[in-house]
C-alpha positions as CSV (number, residue, x, y, z in Angstrom):
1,X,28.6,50.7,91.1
2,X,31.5,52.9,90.7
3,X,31.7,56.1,93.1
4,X,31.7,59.9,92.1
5,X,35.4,60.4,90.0
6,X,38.0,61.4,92.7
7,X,40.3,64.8,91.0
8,X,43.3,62.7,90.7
9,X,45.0,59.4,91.1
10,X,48.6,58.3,92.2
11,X,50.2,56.1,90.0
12,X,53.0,54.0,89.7
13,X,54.7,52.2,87.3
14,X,57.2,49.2,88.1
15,X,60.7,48.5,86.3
16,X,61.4,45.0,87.9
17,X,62.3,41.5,86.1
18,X,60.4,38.4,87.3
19,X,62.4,35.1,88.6
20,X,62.6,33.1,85.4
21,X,60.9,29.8,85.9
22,X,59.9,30.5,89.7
23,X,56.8,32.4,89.7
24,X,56.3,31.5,93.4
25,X,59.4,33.5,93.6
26,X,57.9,36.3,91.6
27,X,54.7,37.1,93.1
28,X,56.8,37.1,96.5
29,X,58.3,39.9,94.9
30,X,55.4,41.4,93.4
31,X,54.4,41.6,96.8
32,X,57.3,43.6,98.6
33,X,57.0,46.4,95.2
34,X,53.8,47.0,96.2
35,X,54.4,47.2,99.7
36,X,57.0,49.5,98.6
37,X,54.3,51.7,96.1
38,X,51.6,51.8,99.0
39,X,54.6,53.7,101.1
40,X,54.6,55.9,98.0
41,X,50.4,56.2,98.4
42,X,50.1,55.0,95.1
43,X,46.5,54.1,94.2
44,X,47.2,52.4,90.7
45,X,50.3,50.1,90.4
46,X,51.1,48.9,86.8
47,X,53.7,46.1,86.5
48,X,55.2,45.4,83.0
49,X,54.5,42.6,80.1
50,X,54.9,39.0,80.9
51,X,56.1,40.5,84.7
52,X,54.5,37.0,86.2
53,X,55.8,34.2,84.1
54,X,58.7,36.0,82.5
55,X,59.6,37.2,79.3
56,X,61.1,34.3,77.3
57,X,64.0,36.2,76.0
58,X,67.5,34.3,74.6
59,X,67.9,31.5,72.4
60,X,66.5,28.9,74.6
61,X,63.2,29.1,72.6
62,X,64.8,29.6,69.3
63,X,64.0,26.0,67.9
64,X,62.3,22.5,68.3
65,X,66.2,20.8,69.9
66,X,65.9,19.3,72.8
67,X,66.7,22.1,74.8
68,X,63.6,24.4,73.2
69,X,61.1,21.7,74.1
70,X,62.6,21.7,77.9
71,X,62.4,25.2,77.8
72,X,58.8,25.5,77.0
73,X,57.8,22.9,79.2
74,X,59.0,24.7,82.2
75,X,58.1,27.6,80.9
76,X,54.5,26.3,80.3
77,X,54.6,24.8,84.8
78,X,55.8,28.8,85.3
79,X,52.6,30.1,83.7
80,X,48.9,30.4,85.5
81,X,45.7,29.5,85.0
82,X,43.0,32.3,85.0
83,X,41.2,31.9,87.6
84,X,43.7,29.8,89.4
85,X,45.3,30.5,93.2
86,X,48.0,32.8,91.4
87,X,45.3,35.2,90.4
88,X,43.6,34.7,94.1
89,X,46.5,35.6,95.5
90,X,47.4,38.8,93.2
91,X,43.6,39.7,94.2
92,X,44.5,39.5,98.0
93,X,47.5,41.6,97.7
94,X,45.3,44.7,95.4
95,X,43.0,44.0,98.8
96,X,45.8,44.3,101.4
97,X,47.9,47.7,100.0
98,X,44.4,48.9,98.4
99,X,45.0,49.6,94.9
100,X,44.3,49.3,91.8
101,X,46.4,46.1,90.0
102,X,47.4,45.7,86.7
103,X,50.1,43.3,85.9
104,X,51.3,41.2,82.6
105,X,50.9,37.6,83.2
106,X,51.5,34.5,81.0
107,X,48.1,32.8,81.3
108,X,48.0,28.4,80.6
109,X,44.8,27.6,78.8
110,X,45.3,23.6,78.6
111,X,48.4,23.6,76.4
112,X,48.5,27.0,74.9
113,X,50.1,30.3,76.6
114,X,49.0,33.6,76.4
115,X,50.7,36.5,77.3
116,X,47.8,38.9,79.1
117,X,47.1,41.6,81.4
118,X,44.9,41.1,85.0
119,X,43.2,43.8,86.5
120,X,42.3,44.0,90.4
121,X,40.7,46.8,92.2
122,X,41.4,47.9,95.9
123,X,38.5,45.3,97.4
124,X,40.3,42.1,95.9
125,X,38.4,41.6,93.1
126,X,39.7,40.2,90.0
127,X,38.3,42.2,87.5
128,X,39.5,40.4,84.1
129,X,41.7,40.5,81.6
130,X,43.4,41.6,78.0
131,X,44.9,39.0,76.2
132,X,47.4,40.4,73.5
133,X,45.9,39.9,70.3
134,X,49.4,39.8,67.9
135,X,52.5,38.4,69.8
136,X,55.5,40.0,67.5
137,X,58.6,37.5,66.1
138,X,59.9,35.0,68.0
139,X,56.9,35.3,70.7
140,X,54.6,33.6,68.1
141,X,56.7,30.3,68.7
142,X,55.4,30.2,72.7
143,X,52.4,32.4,73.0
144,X,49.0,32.2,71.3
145,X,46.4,34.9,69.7
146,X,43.8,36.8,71.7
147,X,40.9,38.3,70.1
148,X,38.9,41.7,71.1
149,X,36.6,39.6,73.4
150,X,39.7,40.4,75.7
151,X,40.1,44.3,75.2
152,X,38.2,45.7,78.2
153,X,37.7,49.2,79.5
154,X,37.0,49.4,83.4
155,X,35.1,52.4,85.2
156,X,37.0,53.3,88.2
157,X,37.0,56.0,90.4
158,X,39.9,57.4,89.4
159,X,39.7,57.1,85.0
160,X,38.6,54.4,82.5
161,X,40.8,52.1,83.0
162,X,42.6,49.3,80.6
163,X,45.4,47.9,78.3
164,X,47.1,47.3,75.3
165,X,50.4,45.4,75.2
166,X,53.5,46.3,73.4
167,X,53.9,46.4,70.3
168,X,49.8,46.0,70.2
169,X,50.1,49.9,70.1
170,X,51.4,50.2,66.6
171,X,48.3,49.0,65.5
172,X,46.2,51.9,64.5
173,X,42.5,50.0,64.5
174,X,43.2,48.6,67.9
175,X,44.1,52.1,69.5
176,X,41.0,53.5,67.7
177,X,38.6,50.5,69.0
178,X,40.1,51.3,72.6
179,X,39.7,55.2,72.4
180,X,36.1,54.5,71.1
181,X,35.8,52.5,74.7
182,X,36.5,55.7,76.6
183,X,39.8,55.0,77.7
184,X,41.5,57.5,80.3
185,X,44.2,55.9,82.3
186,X,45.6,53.6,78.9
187,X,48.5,51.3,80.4
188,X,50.9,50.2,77.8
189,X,53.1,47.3,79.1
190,X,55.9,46.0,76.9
191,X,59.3,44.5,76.6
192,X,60.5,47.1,74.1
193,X,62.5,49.4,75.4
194,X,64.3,53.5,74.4
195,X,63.8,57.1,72.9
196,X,61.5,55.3,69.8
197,X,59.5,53.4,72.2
198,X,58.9,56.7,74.3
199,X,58.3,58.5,71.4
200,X,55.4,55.9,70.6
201,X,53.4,56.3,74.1
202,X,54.1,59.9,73.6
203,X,51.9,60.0,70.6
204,X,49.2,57.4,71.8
205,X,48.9,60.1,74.7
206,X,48.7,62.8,72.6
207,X,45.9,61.2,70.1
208,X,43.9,59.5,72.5
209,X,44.3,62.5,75.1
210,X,44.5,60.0,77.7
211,X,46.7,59.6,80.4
212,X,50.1,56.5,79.4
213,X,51.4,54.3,81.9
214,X,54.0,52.1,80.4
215,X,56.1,49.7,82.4
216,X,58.9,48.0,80.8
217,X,61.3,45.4,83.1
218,X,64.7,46.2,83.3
219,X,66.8,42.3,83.6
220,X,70.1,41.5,84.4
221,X,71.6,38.5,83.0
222,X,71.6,36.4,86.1
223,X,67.6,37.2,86.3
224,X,67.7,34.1,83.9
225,X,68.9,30.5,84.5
226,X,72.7,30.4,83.7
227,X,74.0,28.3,80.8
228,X,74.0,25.6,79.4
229,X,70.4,25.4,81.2
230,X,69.4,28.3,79.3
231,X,71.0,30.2,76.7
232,X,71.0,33.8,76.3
233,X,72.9,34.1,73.1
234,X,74.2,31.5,71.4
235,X,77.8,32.4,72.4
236,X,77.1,31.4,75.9
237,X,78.2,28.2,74.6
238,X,81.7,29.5,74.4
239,X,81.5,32.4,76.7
240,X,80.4,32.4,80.1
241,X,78.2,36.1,80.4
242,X,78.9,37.9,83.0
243,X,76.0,37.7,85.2
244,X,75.6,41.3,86.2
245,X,75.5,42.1,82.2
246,X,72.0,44.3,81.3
247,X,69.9,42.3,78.9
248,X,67.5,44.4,79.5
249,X,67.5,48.3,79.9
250,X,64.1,49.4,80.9
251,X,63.0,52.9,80.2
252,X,59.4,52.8,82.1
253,X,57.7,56.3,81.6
254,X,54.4,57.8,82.3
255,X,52.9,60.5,79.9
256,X,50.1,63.1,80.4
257,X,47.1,63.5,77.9
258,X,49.5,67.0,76.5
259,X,52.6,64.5,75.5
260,X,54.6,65.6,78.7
261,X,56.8,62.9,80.5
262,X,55.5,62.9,84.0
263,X,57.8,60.3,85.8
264,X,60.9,58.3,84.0
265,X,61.9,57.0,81.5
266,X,64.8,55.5,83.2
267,X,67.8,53.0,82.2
268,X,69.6,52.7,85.7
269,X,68.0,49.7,87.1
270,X,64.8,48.4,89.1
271,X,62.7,51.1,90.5
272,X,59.2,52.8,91.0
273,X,58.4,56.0,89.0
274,X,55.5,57.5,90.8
275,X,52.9,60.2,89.2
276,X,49.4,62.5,90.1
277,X,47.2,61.8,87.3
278,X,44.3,64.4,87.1
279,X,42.1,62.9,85.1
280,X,39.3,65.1,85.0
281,X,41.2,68.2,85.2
282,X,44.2,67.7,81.7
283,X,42.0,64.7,80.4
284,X,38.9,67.6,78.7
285,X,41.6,70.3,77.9
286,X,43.6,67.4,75.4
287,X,40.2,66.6,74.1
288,X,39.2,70.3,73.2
289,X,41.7,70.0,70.5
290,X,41.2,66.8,69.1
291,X,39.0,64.0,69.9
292,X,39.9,61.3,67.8
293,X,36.6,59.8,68.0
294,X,34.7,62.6,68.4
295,X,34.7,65.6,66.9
296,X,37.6,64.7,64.9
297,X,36.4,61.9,63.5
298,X,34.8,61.7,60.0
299,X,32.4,59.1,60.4
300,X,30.8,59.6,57.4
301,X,34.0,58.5,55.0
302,X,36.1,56.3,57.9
303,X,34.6,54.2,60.5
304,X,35.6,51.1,61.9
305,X,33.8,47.6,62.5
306,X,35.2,45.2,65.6
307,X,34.4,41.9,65.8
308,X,34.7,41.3,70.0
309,X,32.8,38.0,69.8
310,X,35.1,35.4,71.5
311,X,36.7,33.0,68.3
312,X,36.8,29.5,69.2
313,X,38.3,26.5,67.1
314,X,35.4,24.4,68.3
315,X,32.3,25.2,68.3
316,X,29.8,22.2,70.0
317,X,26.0,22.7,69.2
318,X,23.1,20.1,70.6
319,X,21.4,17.6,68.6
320,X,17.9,16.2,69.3
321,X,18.8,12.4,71.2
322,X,18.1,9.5,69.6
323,X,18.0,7.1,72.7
324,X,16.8,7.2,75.8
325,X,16.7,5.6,78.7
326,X,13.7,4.5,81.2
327,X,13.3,7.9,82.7
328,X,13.0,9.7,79.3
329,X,16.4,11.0,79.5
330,X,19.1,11.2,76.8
331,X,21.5,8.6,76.7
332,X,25.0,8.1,75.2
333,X,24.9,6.4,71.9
């Protein structure tokens, strides 16, 4: 049972790149950030899309060569299983620096990847998860389709809490299915990046009157294997990159339920941008003007219809047996 709403929550979003292909190496980092955002009291810690696992940015995935089939099969040994020790261990870190854990995660089911958010509250508890229902270009070649069976909304003491990822937020119906879920405390993880992508969470603030926490990771070229094991471009056949190059810039920002930029964005390098979040204080003055699905909804000309059953390729049902064996039990025929 969740406790009485506490007035406000410190919360912190991280600009970090994983370790390509060493995800060991990754969650060892995760764990000295939030060793770093519990200094900073933070009581929510959001880290960015695909932060364990990696992003699979370059060329390397590009085609069905030899090197894109090599590429996706380390890529597929760097992702994890849900539930699976990675996930035990992100739980025991939310337990240890007591907080609140949301992080992007490429999650292996058998041979496809999806690219999904975890949850984790401050007792070590893995909560669940988001899987992102439309991976955009090129991510359609390594990652698979979630369904709104994954789009959940978690009380917390602090907000509703939960997720929609990247580009996810251009999609109007999605946004609308989430505010209709209550959500307060909406974290928008992504590997776009600049003033249009600010602009975007600025609105979602602004018409879900909820409180936007977007972390974006900001890479360096050497974050990734060097060529010829993986190509960036495909100019890196030529060209050795300079390894200190920025692939990619970050911009991280958190934004209040009135469109005002509360911490970031920023295009400097890796860091934590830290804000108060008082949920029940701004959260009812944004909705006094416009509750999108609320008062300022038209439900009598415009609704919407989700289908949040899980969608499965398979579907096994049982059959009366035909045989059985000397005990009366069914039998393999």
């Amino acid at each position: 049972m969740v406790s009485a709403m506490s007035s406000t929550v410190r919360a912190t979003v991280v600009q970090a790149s994983s370790v390509f292909y060493d995800t060991p190496a990754t969650l060892d980092k995760a764990e000295i950030i939030l060793k770093d955002a519990a200094e900073l009291e933070s009581q929510l810690v959001v880290f960015p899309e695909a932060f364990i696992g990696g992003y699979p940015r370059g060329y390397n995935f590009a085609n069905q060569s030899p090197r894109g089939k090599e590429s996706f099969r380390k890529y597929h040994a760097s992702a994890i299983n849900v539930p699976g020790p990675e996930v035990d261990r992100l739980a025991a870190m939310a337990a240890k620096y007591k907080v609140y854990l949301v992080t992007g995660a490429i999650e292996r089911e058998g041979y496809t990847l999806y690219c999904s958010v975890l949850f984790f509250d401050p007792e070590g508890n893995y909560l669940g998860k988001h899987r992102k229902i439309m991976p955009t270009y090129s991510e359609r070649l390594v990652w698979g389709f979630g369904d709104c069976s994954t789009t959940p909304v978690y009380d917390t003491p602090y907000g509703k809490l939960g997720s929609v990822i990247c580009w996810e937020n251009r999609m109007p119906l999605l946004r609308t299915s989430m505010y209709a879920k209550g959500i307060e405390i909406y974290c928008a993880p992504t590997a776009d990046s600049g003033d249009k992508w600010v602009s975007t969470m600025t609105h979602v603030a602004m018409e879900g009157g909820c409180y936007v926490l977007s972390p974006i990771q900001f890479c360096r070229r050497k974050d990734y294997p060097s060529p010829p094991e993986y190509l960036y471009s495909p100019s890196e056949v030529l060209v050795t990159p300079d390894s200190d190059s920025i692939v990619w810039a970050g911009g991280s920002v958190i934004i209040s339920p009135h469109g005002e930029i509360l911490a970031g964005p920023d295009y400097e390098g890796e860091g934590l941008f830290t804000a108060d979040l008082d949920v029940r204080g701004e959260i009812p003055k944004a909705k006094f003007k416009f509750d999108v699905v609320g008062h300022y909804s038209r439900a009598d000309i415009l609704n919407l219809t989700v289908n949040n059953r899980p969608l499965v390729p398979v579907t096994f049902t049982s059959s009366p047996c035909k045989s059985k064996d000397k005990d009366g039990e069914c039998k393999d025929i």
